[in-house]
ZALUMMI-706104 format. One record per residue (C-alpha): x, y, z; chain; residue in three letters; residue number from 1. Coordinates in steps of 0.25 Angstrom, whole numbers. Example, Ala and Ser with C-alpha at 12.3 -4.5 7.8 and 13.67 -1.06 7.14 Angstrom:
2
{rec {49 -18 31} A ALA 1}
{rec {55 -4 29} A SER 2}
% end
This chain:
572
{rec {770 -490 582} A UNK 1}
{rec {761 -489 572} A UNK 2}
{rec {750 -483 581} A UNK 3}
{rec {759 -474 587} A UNK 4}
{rec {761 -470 574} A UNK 5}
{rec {748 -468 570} A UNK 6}
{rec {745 -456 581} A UNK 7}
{rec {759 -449 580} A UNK 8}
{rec {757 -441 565} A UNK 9}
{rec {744 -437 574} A UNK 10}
{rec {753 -434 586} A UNK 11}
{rec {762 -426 579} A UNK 12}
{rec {754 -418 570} A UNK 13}
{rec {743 -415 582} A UNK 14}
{rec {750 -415 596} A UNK 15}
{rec {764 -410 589} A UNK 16}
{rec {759 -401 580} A UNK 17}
{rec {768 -395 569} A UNK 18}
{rec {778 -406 568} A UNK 19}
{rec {787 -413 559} A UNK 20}
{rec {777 -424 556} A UNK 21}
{rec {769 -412 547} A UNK 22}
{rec {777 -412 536} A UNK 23}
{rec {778 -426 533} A UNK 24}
{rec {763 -424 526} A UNK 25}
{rec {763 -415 513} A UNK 26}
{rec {749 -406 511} A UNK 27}
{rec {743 -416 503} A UNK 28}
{rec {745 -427 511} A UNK 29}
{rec {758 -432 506} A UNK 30}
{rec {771 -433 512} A UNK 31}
{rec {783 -422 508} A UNK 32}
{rec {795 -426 507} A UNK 33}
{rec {807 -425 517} A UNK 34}
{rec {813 -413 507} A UNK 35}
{rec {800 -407 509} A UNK 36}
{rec {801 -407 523} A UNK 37}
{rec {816 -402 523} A UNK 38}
{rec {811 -390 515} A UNK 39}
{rec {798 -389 522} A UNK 40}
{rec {807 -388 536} A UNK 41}
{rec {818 -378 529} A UNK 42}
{rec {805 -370 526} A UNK 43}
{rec {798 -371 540} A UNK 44}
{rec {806 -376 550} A UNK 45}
{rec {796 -374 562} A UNK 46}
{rec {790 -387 556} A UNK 47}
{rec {802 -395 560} A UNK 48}
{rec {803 -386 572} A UNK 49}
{rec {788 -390 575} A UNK 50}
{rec {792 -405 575} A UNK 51}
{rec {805 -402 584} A UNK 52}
{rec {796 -393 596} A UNK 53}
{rec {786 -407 596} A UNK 54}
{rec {797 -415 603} A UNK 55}
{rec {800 -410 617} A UNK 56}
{rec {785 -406 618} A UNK 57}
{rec {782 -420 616} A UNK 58}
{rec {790 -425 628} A UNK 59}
{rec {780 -417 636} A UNK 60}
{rec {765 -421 629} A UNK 61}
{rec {755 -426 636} A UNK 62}
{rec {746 -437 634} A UNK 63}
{rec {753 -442 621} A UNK 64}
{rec {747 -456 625} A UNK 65}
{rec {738 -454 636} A UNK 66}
{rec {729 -444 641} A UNK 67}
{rec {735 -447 656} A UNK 68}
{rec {743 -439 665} A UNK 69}
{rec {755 -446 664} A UNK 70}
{rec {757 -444 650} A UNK 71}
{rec {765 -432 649} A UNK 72}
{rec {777 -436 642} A UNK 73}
{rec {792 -439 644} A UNK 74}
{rec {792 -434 659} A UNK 75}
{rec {779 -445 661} A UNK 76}
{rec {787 -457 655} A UNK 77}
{rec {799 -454 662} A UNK 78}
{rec {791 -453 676} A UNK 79}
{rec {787 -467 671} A UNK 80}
{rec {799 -472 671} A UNK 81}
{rec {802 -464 684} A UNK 82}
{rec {792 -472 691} A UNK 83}
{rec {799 -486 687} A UNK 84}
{rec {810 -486 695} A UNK 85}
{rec {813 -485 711} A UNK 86}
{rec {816 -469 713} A UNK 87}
{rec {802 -463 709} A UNK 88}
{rec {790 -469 717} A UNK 89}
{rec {776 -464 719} A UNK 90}
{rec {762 -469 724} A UNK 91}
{rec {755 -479 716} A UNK 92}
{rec {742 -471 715} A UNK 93}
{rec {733 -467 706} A UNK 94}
{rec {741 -453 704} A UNK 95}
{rec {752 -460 701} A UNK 96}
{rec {753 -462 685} A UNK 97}
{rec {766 -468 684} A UNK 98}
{rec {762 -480 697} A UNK 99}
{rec {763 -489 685} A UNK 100}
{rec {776 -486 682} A UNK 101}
{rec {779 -487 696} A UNK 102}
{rec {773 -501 698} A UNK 103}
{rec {779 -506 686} A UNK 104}
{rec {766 -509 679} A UNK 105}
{rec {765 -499 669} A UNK 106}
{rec {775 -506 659} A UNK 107}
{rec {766 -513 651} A UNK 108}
{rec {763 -512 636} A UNK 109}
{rec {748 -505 639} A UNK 110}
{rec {757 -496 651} A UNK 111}
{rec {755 -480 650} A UNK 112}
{rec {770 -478 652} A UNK 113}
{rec {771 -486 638} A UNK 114}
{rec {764 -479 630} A UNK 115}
{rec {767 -465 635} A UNK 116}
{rec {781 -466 633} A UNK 117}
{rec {780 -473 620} A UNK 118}
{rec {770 -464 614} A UNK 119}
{rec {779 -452 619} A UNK 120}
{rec {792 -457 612} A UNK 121}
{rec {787 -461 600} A UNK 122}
{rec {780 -449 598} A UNK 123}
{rec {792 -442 601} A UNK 124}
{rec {799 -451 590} A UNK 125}
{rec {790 -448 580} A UNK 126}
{rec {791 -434 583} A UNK 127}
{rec {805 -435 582} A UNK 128}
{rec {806 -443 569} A UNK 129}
{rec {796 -432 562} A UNK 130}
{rec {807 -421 563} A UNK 131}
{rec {819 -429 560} A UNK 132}
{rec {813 -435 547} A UNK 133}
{rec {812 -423 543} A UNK 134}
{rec {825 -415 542} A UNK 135}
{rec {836 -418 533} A UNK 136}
{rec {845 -429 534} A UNK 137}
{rec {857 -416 533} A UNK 138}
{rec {852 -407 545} A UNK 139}
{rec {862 -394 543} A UNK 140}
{rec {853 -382 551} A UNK 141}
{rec {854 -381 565} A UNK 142}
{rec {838 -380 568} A UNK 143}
{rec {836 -393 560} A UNK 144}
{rec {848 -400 567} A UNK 145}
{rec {843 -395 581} A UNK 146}
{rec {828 -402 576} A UNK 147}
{rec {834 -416 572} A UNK 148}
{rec {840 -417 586} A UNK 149}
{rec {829 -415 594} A UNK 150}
{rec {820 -424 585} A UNK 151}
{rec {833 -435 587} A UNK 152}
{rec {836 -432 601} A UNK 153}
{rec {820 -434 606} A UNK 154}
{rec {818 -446 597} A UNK 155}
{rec {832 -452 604} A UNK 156}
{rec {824 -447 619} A UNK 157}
{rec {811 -455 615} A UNK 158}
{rec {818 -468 611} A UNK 159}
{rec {827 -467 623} A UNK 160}
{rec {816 -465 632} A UNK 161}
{rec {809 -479 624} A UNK 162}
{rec {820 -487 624} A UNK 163}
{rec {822 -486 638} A UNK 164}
{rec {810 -491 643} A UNK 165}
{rec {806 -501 631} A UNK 166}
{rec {819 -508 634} A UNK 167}
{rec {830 -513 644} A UNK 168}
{rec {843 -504 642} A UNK 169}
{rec {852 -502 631} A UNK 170}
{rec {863 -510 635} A UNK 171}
{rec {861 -525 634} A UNK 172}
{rec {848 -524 626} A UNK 173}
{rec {853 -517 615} A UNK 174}
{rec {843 -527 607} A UNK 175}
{rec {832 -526 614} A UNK 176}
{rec {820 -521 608} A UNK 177}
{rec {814 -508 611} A UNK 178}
{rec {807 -498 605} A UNK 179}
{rec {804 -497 590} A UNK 180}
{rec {812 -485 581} A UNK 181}
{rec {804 -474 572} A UNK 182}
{rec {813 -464 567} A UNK 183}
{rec {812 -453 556} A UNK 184}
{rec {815 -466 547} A UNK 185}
{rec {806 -477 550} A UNK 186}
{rec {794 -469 554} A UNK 187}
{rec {787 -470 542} A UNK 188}
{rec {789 -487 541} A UNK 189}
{rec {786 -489 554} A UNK 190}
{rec {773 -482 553} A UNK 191}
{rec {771 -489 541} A UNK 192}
{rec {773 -502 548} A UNK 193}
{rec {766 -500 560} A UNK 194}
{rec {779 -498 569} A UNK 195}
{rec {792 -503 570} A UNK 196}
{rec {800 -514 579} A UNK 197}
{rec {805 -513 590} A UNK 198}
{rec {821 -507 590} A UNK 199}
{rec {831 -513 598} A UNK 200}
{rec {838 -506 610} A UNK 201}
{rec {850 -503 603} A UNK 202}
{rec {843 -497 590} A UNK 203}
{rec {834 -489 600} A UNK 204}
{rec {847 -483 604} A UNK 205}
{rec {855 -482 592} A UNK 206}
{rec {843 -473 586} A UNK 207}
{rec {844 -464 600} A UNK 208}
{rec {859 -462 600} A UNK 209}
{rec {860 -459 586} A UNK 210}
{rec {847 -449 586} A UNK 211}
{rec {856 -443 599} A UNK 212}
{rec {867 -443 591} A UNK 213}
{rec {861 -434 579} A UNK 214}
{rec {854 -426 588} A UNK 215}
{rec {868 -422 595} A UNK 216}
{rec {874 -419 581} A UNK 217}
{rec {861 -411 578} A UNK 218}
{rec {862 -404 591} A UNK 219}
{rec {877 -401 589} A UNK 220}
{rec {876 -392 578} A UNK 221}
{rec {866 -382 583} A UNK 222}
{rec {866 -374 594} A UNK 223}
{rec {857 -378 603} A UNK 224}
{rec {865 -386 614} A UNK 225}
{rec {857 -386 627} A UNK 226}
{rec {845 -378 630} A UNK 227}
{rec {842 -371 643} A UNK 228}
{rec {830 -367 645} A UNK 229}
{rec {815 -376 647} A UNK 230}
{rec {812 -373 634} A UNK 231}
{rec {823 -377 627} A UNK 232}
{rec {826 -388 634} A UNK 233}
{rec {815 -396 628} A UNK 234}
{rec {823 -399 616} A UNK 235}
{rec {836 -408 615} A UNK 236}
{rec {849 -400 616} A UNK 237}
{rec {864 -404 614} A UNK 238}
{rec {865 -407 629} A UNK 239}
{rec {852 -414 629} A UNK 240}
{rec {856 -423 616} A UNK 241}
{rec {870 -426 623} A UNK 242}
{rec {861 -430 636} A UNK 243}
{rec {852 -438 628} A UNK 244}
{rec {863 -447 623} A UNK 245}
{rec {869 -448 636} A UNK 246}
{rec {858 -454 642} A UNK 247}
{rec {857 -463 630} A UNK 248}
{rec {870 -467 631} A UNK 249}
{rec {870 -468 645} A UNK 250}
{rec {859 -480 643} A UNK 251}
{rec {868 -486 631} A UNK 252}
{rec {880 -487 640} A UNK 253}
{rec {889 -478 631} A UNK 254}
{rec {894 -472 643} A UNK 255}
{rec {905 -463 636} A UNK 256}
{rec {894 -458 627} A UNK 257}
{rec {885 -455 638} A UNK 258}
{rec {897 -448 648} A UNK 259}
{rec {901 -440 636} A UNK 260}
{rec {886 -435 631} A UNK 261}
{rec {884 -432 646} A UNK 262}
{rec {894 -424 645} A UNK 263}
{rec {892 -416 633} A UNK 264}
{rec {879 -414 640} A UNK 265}
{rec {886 -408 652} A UNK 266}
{rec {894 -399 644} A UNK 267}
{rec {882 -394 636} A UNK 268}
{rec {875 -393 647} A UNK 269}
{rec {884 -384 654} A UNK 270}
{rec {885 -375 641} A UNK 271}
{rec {870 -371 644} A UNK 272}
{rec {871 -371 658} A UNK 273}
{rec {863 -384 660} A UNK 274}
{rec {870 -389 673} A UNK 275}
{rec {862 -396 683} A UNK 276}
{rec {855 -393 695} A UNK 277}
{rec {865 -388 706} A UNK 278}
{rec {865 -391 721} A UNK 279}
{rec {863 -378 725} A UNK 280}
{rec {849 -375 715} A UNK 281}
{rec {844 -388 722} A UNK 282}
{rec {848 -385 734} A UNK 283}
{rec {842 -370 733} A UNK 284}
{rec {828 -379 727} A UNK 285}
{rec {827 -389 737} A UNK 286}
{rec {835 -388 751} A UNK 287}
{rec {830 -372 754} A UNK 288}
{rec {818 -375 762} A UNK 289}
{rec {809 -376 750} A UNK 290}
{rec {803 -387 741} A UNK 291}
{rec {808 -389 729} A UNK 292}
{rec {805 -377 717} A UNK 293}
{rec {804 -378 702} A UNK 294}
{rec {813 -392 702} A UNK 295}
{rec {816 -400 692} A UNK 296}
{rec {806 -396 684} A UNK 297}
{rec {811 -383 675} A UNK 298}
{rec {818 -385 662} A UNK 299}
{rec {825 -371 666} A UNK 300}
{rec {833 -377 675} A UNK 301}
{rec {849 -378 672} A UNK 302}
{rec {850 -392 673} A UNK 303}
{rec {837 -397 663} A UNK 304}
{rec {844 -400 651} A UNK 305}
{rec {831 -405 643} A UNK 306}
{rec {818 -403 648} A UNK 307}
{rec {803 -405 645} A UNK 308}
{rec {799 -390 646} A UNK 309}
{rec {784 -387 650} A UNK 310}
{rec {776 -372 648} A UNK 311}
{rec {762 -370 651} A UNK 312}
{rec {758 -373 637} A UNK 313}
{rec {760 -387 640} A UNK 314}
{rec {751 -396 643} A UNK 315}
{rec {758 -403 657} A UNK 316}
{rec {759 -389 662} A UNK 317}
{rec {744 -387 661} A UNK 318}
{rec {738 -399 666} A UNK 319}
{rec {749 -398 677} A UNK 320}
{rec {746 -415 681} A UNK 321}
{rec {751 -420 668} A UNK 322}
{rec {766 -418 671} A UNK 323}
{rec {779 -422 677} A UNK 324}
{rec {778 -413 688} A UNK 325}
{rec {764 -417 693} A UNK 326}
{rec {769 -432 693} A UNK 327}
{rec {781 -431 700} A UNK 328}
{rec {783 -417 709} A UNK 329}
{rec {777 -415 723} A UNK 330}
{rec {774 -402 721} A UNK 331}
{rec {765 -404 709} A UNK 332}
{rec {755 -398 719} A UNK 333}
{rec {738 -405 717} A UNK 334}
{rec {736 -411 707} A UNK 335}
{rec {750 -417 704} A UNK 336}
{rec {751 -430 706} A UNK 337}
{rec {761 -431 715} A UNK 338}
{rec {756 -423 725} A UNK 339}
{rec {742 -431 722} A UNK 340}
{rec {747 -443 727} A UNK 341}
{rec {760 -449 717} A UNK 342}
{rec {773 -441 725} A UNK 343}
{rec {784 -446 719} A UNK 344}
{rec {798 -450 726} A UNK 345}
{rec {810 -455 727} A UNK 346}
{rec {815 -469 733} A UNK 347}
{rec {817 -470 745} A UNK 348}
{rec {832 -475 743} A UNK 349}
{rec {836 -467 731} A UNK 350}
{rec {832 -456 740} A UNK 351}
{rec {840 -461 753} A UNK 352}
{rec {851 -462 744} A UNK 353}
{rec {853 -447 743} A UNK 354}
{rec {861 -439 751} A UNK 355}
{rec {858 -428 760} A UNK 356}
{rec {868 -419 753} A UNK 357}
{rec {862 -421 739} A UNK 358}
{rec {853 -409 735} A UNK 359}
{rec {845 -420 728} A UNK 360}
{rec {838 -426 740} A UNK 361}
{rec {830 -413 741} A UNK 362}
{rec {823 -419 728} A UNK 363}
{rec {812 -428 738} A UNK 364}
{rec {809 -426 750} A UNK 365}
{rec {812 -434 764} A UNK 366}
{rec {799 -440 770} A UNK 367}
{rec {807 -439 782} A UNK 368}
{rec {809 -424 779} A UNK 369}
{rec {797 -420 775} A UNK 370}
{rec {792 -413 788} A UNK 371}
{rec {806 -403 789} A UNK 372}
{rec {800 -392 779} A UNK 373}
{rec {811 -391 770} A UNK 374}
{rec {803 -396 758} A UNK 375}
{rec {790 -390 761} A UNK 376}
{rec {793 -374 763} A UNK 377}
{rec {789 -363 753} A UNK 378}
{rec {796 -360 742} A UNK 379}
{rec {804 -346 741} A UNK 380}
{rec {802 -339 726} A UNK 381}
{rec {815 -336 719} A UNK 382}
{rec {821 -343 708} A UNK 383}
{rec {814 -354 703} A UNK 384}
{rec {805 -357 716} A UNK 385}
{rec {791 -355 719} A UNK 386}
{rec {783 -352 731} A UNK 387}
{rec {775 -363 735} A UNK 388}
{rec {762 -361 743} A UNK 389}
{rec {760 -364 757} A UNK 390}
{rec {750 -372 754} A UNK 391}
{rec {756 -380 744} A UNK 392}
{rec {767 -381 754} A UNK 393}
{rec {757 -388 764} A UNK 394}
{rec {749 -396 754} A UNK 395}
{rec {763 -404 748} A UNK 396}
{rec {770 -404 762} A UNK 397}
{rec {755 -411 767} A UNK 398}
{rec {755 -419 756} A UNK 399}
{rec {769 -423 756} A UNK 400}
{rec {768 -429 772} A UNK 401}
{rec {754 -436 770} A UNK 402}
{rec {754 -448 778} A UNK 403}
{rec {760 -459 769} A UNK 404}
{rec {773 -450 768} A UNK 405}
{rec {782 -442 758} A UNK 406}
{rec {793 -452 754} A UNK 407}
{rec {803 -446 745} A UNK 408}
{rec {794 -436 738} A UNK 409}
{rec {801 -430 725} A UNK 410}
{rec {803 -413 725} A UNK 411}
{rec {813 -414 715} A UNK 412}
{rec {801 -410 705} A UNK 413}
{rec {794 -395 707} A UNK 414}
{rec {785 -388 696} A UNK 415}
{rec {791 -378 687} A UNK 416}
{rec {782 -367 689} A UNK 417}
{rec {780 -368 702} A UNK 418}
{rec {769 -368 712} A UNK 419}
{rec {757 -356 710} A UNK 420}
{rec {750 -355 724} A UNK 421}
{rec {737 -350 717} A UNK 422}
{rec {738 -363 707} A UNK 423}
{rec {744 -374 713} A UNK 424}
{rec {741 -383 702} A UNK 425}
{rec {749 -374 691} A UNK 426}
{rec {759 -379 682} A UNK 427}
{rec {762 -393 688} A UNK 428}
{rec {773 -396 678} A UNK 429}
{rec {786 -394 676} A UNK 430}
{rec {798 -396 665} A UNK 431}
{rec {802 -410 663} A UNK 432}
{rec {818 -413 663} A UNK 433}
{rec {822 -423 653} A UNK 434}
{rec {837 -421 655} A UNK 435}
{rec {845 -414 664} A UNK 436}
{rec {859 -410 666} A UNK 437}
{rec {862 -419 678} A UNK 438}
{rec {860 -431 672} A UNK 439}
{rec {872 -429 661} A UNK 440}
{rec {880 -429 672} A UNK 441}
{rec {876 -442 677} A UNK 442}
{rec {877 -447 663} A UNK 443}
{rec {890 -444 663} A UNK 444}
{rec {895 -448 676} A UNK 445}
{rec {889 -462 673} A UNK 446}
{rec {894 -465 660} A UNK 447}
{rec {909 -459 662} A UNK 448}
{rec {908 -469 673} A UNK 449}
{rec {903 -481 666} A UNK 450}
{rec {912 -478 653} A UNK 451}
{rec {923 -481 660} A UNK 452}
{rec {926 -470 670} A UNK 453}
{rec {918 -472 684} A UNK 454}
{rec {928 -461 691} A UNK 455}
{rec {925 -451 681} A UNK 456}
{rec {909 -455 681} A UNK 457}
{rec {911 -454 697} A UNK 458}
{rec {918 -441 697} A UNK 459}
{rec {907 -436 686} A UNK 460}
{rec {894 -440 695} A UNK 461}
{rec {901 -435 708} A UNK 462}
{rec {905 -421 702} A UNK 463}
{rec {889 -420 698} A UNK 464}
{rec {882 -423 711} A UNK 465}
{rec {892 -416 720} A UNK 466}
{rec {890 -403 711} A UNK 467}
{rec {875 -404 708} A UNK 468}
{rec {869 -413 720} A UNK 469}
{rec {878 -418 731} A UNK 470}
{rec {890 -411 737} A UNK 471}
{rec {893 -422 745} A UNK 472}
{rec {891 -434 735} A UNK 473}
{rec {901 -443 734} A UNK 474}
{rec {904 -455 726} A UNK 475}
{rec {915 -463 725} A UNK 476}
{rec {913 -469 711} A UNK 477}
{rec {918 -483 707} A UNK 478}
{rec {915 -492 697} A UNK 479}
{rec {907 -485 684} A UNK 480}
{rec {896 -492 688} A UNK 481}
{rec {895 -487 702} A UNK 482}
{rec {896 -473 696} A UNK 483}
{rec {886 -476 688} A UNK 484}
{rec {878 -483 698} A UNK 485}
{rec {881 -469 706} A UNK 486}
{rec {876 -462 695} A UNK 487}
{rec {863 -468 694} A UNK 488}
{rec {860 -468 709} A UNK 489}
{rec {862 -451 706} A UNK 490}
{rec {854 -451 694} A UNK 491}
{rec {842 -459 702} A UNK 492}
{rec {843 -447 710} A UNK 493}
{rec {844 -436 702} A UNK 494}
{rec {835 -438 690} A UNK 495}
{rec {823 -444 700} A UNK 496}
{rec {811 -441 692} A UNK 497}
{rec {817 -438 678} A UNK 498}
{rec {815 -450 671} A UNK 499}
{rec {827 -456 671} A UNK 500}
{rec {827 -468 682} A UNK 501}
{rec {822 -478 676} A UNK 502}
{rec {832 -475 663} A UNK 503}
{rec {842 -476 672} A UNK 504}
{rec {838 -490 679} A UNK 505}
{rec {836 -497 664} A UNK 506}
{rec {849 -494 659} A UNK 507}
{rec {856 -497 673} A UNK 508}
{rec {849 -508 673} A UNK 509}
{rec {844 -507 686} A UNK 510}
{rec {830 -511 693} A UNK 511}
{rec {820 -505 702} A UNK 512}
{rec {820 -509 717} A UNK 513}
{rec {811 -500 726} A UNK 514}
{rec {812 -507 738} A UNK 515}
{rec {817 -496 748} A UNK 516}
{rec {812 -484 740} A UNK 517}
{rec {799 -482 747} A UNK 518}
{rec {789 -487 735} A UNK 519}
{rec {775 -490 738} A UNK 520}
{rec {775 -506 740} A UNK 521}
{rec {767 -511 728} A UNK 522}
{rec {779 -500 719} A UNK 523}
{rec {792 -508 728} A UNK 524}
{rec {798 -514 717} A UNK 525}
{rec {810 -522 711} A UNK 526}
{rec {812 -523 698} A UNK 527}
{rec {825 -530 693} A UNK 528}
{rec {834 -523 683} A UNK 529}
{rec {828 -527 666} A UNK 530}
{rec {816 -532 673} A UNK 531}
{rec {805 -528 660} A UNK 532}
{rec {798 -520 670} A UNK 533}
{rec {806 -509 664} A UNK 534}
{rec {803 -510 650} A UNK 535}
{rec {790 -502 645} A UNK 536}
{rec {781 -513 636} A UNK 537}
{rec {778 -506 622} A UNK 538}
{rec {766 -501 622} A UNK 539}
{rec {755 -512 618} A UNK 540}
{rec {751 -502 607} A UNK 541}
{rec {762 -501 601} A UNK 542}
{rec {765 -517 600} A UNK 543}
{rec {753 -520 594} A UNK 544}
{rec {752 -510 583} A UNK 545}
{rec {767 -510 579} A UNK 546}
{rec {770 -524 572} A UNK 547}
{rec {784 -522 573} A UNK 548}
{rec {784 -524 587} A UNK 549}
{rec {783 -539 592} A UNK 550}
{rec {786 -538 607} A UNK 551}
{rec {787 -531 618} A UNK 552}
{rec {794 -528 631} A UNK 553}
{rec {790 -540 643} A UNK 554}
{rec {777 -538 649} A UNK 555}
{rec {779 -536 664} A UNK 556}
{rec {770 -536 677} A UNK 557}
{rec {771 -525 688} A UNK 558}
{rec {784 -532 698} A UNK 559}
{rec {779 -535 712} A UNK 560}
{rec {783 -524 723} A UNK 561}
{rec {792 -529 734} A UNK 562}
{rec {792 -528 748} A UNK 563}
{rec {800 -516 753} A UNK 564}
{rec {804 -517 768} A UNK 565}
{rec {810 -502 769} A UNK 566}
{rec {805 -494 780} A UNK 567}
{rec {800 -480 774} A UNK 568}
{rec {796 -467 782} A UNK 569}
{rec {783 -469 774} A UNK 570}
{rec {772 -475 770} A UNK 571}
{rec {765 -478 756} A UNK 572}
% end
């Protein structure tokens, strides 16, 4: 770490600006005390408030490692880990930035993916550590109690997002190494040192529960509980607290825990109105004649319960090709790269396996389809819809049926703002969803089952999707693990493109098999579950300059593809 080290006071004092970091230096070059810093934050608290803003603007930074379009923060490394599993496949062209991801030859200790999301959590921790060394042990005001959760609950988001990928799941590898810990108490020894080792699994987690933990108690005795609108959303609320530790629970197998912060999610939720997306609000998007409007991609929207919120003064919304939206929507319009060349789709079996009835199998569309002029009409105004121009019309619908074939082309993702006739090519971008309220319901569902009651788990996941997806869905439950093998087959379904397959996969300990789901032939893959494929190398970097560190994950070759012998309506 001692590198990474080395560039973070520079970081923070620079790309952060007025952040918590400052006050550790005195005027004349010394250090003040943490009494001085209390006083100094009882006298000018928009110092520590300074330091608190810097956390959800980093999700979204640009180029904190590379000055390359795929390094746009959270929403990048999560399409990474999107495009190592079977759902999410794409050409392997040059416009593809995440082929290597695809291919499984990106995992390596010198791999972009690596580095971006190591660089981009540790900075994030760093950030973190800086405002919660420097209130008091005794928090009594309600602003300051409101800081320390979000300083606890984001550095408890970064570790769970590195401890998932630097390691095999929780349960059975509890001693595993992973990831090396800096907190508030350490930081200052293990910069000294030059790093520090590398934590095991179970101390990885045991940091991330119990920074959840405090953040809940913070949280609890203020009034913010869950935020509504984009702006807002950015920052941690009770809801979003309670979600985090579900999804952390989820992963440890602590399924009462899990079902019962789900819950408490659910019930806070509601309080504010946050309620998932309804059949009717998709159906009146999607199934009206028209393609998809402003979809997934608004922080507004009821169901977004925390978000990475965009405005024009941001840096993705200006260069309009550095974003989640150009990646991944097909309507990103020139210049995206989707609609240069790197569509995105789903399987072909995962989306075979949706009914007719379900509102969700509007999200991609039927190669088979694609000539009835459902998808491809102009939009209406009214509400949050746009009008799309007949020439844009023509140009995707052309692009869409080119000769090698649609496939399963995603329109689940539109852009926020719209389209503008007179500048195609404005505002390519969109809010990024981090958690929504959908998946508390999944988590709840899941774990009721697999704490020892699958009818109620059933009952739970049957209630959601009848309500919110399917009328006619019908399960008929079981044991808990097929609810919970049920519940995951949803959740592959319903979070497609949200960055939580691959999650899903490792702590089901599952594997990847593409055979069937229409992938290029050198992308058709098997991979078996705890094959190391999964795990991220540390970055070379980091093990050479951190002496603490004396191994690192296996080093693995790209797998051979394998035959697939699946008849497809197309053609790569």
């Amino acid at each position: 770490m001692k590198a990474l080290y080395k560039v973070l006071p520079l970081f923070a004092a620079g790309a952060i600006l007025a952040s918590c970091n400052e006050m550790d230096t005195a005027p004349n070059a010394g250090y003040v005390t943490e009494d001085q810093k209390i006083d100094a934050i009882e006298h000018s608290p928009e110092l520590l408030a300074a330091g608190v803003n810097t956390l959800p603007s980093m999700f979204k930074q640009m180029h904190q490692t590379y000055d390359r379009f795929d390094d746009f923060g959270i929403a990048s490394t999560n399409l990474m880990f999107d495009c190592m599993t079977e759902d999410m496949m794409s050409y392997n062209v040059g416009l593809n930035w995440y082929a290597g991801e695809m291919l499984f030859n990106a995992q390596g200790d010198n791999a972009v993916c690596t580095y971006i999301l190591w660089n981009t959590m540790y900075k994030l921790i760093f950030s973190a550590n800086n405002v919660i060394k420097t209130l008091p042990d005794e928090i009594e005001d309600e602003t300051n109690r409101y800081y320390a959760a979000q300083a606890l609950a984001f550095r408890a988001y970064a570790y769970f997002s590195l401890v998932q990928r630097y390691q095999f799941t929780y349960k059975g590898h509890e001693s595993a190494p992973c990831v090396p810990l800096y907190t508030e108490e350490n930081s200052e020894e293990v910069s000294a040192n030059g790093g520090g080792p590398r934590a095991t699994v179970q101390e990885v987690y045991d940091l991330i529960l119990s920074d959840l933990d405090r953040a809940i108690e913070y949280l609890d005795g203020t009034s913010y509980t869950a935020a509504t609108t984009a702006e807002t959303k950015t920052f941690v609320n009770l809801n979003v607290a309670y979600g985090l530790r579900a999804r952390v629970n989820l992963v440890m197998n602590n399924w009462a825990a899990a079902a019962s912060d789900a819950d408490k999610a659910i019930q806070l939720n509601n309080a504010a109105g946050l309620t998932p997306y309804t059949i009717s609000e998709l159906l009146n998007k999607q199934s009206d004649g028209t393609v998809l409007p402003a979809g997934f991609t608004d922080g507004n929207d009821h169901s977004w319960m925390w978000d990475i919120n965009y405005t024009k003064d941001d840096l993705q919304y200006q260069w309009t090709n550095c974003n989640f939206v150009a990646f991944v929507s097909s309507f990103s319009y020139s210049g995206g790269y989707t609609t240069l060349g790197a569509w995105r789709y789903i399987g072909a079996k995962l989306y075979s396996s949706i009914p007719s009835t379900d509102v969700r199998k509007f999200w991609w569309v039927n190669p088979n389809e694609v000539h009835n002029g459902v998808w491809w009409t102009d939009f209406t105004n009214g509400n949050s819809r746009v009008t799309m121009p007949n020439d844009y019309v023509s140009w995707i619908r052309k692009s869409c049926t080119m000769s090698k074939g649609i496939r399963y082309l995603v329109t689940k993702y539109n852009r926020r703002d719209g389209i503008n006739p007179a500048d195609p090519d404005m505002a390519r971008t969109g809010d990024y969803m981090m958690m929504r309220a959908e998946e508390m319901y999944y988590i709840k569902a899941e774990a009721e089952a697999m704490a020892g009651n699958p009818s109620q788990g059933a009952q739970t996941l049957r209630d959601f999707v009848t309500q919110y997806r399917n009328p006619s869905y019908s399960f008929a439950g079981g044991s808990a693990e097929q609810v919970q093998e049920e519940c995951w087959n949803q959740r592959r379904i319903e979070f497609w493109g949200e960055g939580l397959a691959l999650n899903d996969l490792m702590r089901l300990n599952k594997g990847v098999d593409r055979v069937g789901q229409g992938f290029q032939p050198e992308a058709c893959m098997q991979i078996a579950a705890g094959d190391n494929l999964f795990l991220y190398r540390l970055p070379r970097s980091e093990v050479d300059n951190n002496p603490a560190i004396t191994e690192n994950n296996p080093y693995c070759t790209a797998p051979n593809p394998v035959a697939d012998p699946t008849t497809y309506s197309w053609e790569w």
